[in-house]
LUMLO-426629 format. One record per atom (N, C-alpha, C): residue number from 1; residue in one letter; atom name; x, y, z. Coordinates in pm, whole numbers, plus 50000, padded with zeros to 5 digits. Layout:
N
<baba n="NUM" res="a" atom="CA" px="X" py="Y" pz="Z"/>
...
***
This chain:
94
<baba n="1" res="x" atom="N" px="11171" py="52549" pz="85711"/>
<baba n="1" res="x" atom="CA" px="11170" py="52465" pz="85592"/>
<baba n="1" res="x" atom="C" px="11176" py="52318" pz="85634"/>
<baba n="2" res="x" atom="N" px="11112" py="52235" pz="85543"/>
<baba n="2" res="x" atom="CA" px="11122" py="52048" pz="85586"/>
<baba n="2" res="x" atom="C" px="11226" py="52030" pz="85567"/>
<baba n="3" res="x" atom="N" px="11279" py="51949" pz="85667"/>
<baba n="3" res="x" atom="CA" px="11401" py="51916" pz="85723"/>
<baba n="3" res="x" atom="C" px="11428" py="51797" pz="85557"/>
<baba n="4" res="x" atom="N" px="11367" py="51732" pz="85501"/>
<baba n="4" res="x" atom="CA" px="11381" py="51660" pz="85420"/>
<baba n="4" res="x" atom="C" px="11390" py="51742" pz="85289"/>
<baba n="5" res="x" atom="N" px="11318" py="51834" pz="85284"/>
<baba n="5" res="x" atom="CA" px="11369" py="51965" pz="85151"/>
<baba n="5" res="x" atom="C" px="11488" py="52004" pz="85180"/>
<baba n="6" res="x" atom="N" px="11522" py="52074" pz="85300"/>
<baba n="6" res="x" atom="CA" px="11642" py="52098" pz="85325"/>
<baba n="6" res="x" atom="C" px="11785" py="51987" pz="85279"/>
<baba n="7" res="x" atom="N" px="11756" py="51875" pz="85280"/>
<baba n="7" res="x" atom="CA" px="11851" py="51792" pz="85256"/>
<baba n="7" res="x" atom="C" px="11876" py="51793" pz="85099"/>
<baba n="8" res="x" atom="N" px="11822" py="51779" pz="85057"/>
<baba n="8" res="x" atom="CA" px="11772" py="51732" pz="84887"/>
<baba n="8" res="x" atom="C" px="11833" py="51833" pz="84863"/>
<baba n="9" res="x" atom="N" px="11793" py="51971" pz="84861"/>
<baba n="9" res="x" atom="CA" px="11837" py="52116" pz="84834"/>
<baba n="9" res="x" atom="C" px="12011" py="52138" pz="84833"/>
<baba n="10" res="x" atom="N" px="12040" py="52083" pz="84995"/>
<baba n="10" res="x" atom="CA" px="12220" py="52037" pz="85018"/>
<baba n="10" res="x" atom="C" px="12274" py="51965" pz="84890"/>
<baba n="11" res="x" atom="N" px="12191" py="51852" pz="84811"/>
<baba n="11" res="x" atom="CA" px="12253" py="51775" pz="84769"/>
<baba n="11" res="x" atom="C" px="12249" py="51806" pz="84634"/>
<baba n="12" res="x" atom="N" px="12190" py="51923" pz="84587"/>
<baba n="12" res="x" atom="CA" px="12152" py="51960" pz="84438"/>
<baba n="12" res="x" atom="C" px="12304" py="51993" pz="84335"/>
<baba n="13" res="x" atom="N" px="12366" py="52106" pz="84451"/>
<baba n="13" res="x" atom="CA" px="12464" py="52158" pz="84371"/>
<baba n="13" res="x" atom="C" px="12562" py="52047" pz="84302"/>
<baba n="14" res="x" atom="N" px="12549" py="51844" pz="84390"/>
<baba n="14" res="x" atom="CA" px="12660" py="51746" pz="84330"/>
<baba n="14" res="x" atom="C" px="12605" py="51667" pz="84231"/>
<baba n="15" res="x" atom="N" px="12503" py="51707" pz="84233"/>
<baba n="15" res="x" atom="CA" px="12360" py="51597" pz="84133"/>
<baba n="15" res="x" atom="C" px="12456" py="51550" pz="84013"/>
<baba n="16" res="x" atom="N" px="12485" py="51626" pz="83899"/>
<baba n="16" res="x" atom="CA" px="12583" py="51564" pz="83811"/>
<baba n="16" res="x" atom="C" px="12706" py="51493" pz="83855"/>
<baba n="17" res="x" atom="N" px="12739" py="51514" pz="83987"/>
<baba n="17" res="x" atom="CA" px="12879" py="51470" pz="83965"/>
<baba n="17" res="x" atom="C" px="12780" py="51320" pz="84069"/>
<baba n="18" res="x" atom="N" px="12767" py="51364" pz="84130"/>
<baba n="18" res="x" atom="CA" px="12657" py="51173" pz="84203"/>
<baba n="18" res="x" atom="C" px="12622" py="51120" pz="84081"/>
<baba n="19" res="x" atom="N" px="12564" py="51135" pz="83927"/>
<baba n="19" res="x" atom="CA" px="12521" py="51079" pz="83838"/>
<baba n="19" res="x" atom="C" px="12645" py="51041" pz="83792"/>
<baba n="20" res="x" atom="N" px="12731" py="51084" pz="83765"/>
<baba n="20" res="x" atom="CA" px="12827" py="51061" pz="83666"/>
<baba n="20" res="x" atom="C" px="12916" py="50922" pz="83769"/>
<baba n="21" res="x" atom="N" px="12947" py="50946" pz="83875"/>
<baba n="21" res="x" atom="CA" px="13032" py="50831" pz="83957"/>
<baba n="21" res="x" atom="C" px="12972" py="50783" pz="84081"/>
<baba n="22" res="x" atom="N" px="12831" py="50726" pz="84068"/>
<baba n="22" res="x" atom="CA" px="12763" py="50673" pz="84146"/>
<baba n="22" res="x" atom="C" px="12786" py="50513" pz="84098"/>
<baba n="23" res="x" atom="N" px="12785" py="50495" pz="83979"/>
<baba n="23" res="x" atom="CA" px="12816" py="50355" pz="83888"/>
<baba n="23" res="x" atom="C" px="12923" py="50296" pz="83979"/>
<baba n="24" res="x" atom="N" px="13040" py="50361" pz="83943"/>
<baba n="24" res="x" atom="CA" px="13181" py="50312" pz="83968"/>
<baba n="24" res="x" atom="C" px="13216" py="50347" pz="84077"/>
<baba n="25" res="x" atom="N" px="13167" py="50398" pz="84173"/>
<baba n="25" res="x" atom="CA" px="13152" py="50404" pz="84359"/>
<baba n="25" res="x" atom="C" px="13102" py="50272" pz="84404"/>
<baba n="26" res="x" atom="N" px="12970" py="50291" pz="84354"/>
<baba n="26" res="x" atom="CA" px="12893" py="50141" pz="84398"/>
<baba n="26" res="x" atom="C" px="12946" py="49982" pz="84404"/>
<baba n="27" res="x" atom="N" px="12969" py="50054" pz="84251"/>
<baba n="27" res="x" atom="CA" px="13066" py="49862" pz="84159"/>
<baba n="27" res="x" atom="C" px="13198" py="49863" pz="84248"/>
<baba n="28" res="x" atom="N" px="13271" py="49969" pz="84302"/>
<baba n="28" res="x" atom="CA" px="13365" py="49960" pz="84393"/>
<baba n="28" res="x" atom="C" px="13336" py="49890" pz="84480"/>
<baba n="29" res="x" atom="N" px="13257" py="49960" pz="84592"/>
<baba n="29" res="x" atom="CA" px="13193" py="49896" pz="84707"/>
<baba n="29" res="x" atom="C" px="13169" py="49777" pz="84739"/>
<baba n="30" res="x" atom="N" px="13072" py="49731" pz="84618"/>
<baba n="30" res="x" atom="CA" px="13014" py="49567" pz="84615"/>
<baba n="30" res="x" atom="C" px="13125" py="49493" pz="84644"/>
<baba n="31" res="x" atom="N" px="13204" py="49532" pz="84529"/>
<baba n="31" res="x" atom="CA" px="13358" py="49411" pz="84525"/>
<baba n="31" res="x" atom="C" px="13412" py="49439" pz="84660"/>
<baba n="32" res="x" atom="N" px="13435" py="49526" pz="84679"/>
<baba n="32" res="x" atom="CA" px="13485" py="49530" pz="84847"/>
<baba n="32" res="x" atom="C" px="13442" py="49464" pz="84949"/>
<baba n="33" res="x" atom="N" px="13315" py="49520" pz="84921"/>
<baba n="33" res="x" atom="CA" px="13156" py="49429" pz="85069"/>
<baba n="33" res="x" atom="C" px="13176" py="49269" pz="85025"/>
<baba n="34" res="x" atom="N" px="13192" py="49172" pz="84906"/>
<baba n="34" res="x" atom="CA" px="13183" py="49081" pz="84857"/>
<baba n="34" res="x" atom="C" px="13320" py="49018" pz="84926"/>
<baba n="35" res="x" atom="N" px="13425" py="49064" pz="84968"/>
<baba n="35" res="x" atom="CA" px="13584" py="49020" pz="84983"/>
<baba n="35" res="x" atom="C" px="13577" py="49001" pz="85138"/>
<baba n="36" res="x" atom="N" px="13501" py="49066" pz="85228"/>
<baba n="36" res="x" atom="CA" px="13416" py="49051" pz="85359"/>
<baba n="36" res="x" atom="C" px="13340" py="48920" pz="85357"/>
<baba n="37" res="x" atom="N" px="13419" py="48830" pz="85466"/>
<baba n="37" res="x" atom="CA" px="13352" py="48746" pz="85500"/>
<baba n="37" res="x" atom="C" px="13249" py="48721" pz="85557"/>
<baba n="38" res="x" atom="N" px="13097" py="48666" pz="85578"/>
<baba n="38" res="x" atom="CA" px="12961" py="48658" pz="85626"/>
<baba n="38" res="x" atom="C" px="13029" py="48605" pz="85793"/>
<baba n="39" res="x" atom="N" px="12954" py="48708" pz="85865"/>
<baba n="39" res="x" atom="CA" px="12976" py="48653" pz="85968"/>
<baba n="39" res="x" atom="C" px="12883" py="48543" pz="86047"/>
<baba n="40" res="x" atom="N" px="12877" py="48414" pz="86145"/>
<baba n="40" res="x" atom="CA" px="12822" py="48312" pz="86096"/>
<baba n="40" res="x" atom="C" px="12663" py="48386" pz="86195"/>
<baba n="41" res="x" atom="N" px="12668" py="48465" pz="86261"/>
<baba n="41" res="x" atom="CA" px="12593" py="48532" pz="86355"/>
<baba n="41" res="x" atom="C" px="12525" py="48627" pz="86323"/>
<baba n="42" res="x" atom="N" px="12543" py="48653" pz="86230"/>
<baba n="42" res="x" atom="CA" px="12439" py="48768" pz="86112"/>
<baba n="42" res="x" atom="C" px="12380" py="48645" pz="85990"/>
<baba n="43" res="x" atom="N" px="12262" py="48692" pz="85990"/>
<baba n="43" res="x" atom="CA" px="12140" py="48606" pz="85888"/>
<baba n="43" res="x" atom="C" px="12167" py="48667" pz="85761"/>
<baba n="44" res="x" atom="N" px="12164" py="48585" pz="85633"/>
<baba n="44" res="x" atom="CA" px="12203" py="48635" pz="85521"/>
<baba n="44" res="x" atom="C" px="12110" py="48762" pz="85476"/>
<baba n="45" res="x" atom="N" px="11979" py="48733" pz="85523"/>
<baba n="45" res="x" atom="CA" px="11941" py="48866" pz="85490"/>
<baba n="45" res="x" atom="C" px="11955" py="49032" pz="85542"/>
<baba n="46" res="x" atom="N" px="11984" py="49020" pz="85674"/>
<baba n="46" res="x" atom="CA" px="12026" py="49106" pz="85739"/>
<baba n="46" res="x" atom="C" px="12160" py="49141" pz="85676"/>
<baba n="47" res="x" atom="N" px="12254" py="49058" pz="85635"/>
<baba n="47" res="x" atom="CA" px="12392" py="49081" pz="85570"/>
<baba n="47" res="x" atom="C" px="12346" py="49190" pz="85437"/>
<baba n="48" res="x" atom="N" px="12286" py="49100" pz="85379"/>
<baba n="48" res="x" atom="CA" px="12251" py="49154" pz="85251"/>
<baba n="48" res="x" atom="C" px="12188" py="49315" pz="85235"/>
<baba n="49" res="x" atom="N" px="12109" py="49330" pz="85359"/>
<baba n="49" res="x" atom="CA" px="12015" py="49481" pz="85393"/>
<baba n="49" res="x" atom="C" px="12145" py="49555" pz="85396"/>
<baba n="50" res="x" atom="N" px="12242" py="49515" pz="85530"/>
<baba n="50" res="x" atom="CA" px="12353" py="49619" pz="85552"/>
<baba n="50" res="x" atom="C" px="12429" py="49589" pz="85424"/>
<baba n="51" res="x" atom="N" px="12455" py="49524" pz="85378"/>
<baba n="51" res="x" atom="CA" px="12527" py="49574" pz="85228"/>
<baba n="51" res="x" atom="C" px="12499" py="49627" pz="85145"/>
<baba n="52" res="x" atom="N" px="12323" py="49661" pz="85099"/>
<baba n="52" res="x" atom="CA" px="12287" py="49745" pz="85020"/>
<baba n="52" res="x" atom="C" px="12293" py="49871" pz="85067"/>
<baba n="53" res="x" atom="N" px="12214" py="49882" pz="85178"/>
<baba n="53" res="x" atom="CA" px="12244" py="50045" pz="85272"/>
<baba n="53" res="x" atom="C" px="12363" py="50104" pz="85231"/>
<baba n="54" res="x" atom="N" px="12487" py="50012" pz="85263"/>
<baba n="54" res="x" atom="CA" px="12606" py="50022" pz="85254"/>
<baba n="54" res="x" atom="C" px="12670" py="50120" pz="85129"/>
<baba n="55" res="x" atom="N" px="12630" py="50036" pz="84987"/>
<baba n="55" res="x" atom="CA" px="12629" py="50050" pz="84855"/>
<baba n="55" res="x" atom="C" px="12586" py="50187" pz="84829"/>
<baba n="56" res="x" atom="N" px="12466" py="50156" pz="84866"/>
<baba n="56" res="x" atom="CA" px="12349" py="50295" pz="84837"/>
<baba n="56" res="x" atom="C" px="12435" py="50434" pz="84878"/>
<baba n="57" res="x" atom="N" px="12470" py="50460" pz="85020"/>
<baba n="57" res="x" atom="CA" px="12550" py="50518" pz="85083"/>
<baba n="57" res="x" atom="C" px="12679" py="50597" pz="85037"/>
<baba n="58" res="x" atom="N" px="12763" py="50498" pz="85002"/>
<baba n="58" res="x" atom="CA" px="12876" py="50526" pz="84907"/>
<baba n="58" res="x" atom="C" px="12867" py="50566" pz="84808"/>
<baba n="59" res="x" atom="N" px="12722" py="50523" pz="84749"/>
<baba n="59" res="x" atom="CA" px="12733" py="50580" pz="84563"/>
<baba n="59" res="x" atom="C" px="12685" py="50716" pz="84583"/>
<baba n="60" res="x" atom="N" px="12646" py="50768" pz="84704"/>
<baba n="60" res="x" atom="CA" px="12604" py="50905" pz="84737"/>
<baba n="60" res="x" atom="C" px="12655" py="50983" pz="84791"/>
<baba n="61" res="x" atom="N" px="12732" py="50975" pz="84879"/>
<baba n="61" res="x" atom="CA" px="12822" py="51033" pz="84982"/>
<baba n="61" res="x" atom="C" px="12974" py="51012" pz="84897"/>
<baba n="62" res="x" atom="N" px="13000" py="50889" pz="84872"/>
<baba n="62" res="x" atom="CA" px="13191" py="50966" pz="84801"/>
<baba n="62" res="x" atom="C" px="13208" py="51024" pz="84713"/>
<baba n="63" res="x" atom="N" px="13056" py="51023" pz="84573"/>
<baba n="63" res="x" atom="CA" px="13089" py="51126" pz="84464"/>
<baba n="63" res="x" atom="C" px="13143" py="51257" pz="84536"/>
<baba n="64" res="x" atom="N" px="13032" py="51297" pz="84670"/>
<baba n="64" res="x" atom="CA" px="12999" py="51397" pz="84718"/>
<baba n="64" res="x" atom="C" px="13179" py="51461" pz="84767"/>
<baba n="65" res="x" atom="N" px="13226" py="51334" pz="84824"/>
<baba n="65" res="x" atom="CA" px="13372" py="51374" pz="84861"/>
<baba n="65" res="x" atom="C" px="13492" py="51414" pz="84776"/>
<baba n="66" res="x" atom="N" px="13439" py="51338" pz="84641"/>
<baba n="66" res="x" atom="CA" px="13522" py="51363" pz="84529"/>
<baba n="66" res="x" atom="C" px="13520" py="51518" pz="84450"/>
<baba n="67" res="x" atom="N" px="13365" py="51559" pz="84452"/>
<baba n="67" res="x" atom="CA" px="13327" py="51642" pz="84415"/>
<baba n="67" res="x" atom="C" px="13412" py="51792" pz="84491"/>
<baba n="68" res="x" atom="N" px="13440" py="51782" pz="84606"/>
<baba n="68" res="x" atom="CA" px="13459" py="51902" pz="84713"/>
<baba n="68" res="x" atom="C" px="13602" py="51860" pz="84708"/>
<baba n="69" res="x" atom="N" px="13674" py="51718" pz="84669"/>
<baba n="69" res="x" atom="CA" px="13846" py="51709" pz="84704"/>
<baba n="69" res="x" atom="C" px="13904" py="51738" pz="84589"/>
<baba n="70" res="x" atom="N" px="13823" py="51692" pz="84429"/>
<baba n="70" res="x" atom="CA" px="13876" py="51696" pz="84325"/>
<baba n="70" res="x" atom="C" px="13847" py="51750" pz="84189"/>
<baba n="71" res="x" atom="N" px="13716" py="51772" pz="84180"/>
<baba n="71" res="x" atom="CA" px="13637" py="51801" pz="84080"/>
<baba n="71" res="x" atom="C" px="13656" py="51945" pz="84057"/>
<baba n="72" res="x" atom="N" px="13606" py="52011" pz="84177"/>
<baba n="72" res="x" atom="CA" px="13631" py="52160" pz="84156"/>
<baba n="72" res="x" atom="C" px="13734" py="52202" pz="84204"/>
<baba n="73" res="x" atom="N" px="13866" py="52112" pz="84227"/>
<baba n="73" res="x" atom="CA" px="13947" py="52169" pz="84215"/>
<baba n="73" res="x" atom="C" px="14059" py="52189" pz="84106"/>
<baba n="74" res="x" atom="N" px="14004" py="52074" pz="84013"/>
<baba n="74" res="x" atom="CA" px="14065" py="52038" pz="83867"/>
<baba n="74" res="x" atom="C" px="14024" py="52060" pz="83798"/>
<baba n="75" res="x" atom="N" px="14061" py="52174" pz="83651"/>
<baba n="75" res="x" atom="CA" px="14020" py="52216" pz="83575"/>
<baba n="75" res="x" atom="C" px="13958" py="52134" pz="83455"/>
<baba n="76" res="x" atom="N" px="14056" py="52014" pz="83458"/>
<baba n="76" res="x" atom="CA" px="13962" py="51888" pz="83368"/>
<baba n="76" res="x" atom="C" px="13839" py="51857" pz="83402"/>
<baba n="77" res="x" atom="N" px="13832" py="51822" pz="83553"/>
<baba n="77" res="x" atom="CA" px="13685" py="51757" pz="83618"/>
<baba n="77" res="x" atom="C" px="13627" py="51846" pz="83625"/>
<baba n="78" res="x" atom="N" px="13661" py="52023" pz="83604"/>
<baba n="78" res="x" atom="CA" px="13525" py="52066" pz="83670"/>
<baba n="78" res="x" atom="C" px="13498" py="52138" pz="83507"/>
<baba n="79" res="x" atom="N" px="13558" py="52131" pz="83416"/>
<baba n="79" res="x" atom="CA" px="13499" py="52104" pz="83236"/>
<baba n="79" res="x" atom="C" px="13430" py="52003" pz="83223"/>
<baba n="80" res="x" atom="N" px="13431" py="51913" pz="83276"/>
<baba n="80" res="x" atom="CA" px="13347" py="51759" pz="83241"/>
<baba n="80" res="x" atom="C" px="13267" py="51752" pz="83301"/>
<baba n="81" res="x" atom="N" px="13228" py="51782" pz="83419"/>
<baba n="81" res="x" atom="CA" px="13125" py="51818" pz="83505"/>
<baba n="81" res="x" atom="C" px="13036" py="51927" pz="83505"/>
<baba n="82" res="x" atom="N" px="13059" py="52029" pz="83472"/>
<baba n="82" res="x" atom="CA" px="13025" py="52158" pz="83463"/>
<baba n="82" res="x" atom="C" px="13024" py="52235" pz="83621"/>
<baba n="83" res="x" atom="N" px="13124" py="52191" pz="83659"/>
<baba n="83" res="x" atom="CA" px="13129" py="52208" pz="83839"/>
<baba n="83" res="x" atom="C" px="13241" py="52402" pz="83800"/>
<baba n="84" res="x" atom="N" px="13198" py="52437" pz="83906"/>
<baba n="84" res="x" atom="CA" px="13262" py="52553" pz="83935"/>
<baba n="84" res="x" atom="C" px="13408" py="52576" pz="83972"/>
<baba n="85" res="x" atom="N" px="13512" py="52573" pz="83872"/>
<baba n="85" res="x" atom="CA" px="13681" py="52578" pz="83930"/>
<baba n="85" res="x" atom="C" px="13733" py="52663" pz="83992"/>
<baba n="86" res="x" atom="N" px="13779" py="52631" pz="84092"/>
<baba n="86" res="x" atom="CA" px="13838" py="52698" pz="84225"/>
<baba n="86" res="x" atom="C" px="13961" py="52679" pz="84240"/>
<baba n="87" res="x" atom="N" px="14037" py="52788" pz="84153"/>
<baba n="87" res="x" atom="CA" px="14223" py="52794" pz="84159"/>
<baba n="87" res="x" atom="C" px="14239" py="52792" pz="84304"/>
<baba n="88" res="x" atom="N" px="14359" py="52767" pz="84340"/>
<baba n="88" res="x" atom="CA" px="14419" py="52777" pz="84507"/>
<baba n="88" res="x" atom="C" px="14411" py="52896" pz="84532"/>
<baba n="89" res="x" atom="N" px="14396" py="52993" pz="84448"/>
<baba n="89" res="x" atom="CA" px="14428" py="53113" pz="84533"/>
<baba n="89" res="x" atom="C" px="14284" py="53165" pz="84550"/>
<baba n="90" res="x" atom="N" px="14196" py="53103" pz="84536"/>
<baba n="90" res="x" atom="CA" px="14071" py="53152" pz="84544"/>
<baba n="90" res="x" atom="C" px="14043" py="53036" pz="84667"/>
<baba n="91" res="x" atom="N" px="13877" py="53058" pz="84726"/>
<baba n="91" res="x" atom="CA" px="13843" py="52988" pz="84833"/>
<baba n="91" res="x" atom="C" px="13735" py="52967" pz="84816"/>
<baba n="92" res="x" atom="N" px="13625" py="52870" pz="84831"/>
<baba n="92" res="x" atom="CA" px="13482" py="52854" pz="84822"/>
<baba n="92" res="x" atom="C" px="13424" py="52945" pz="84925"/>
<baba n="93" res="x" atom="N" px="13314" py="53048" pz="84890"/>
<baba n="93" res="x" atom="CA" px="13263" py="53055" pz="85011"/>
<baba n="93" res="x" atom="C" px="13122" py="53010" pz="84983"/>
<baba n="94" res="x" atom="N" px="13069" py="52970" pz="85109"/>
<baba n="94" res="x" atom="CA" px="12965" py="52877" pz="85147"/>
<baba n="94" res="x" atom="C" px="12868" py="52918" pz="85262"/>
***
């Protein structure tokens, strides 16, 4: 299978929960990346590339962390999400 289907495919089962807190990951981030001083040896645009990468990154990857630390493990988040709830005494298998 394409190594690039393959990825996409990985990333299907968080799709709602990446939509839902990709906003407020990102808007996190920025303010964070923004509180980081420019260093005088990096060109503003090069700054600017690695800060979007940066952005982009986070609004994709921490839903993803939230999703697997909190979502399905909370019966609120995983009603609001439509994510699959996983009491403690149960275990994901994968």
């Amino acid at each position: 299978m394409n190594p690039i289907k393959r990825f996409f495919l990985r990333l299907a089962p968080y799709s709602y929960t990446i939509y839902l807190f990709h906003t407020t990951v990102e808007g996190f981030a920025k303010s964070v990346l923004l509180k980081i001083p420019i260093e005088n040896h990096l060109t503003p645009d090069f700054f600017y590339i690695l800060k979007a990468l940066l952005i982009i990154i986070s609004g994709v990857f921490v839903p993803i962390v939230l999703h697997k630390t909190v979502v399905s493990k909370s019966m609120l988040f995983s009603f609001l999400t439509g994510a699959k709830y996983l009491p403690k005494r149960y275990k994901e298998v994968s």
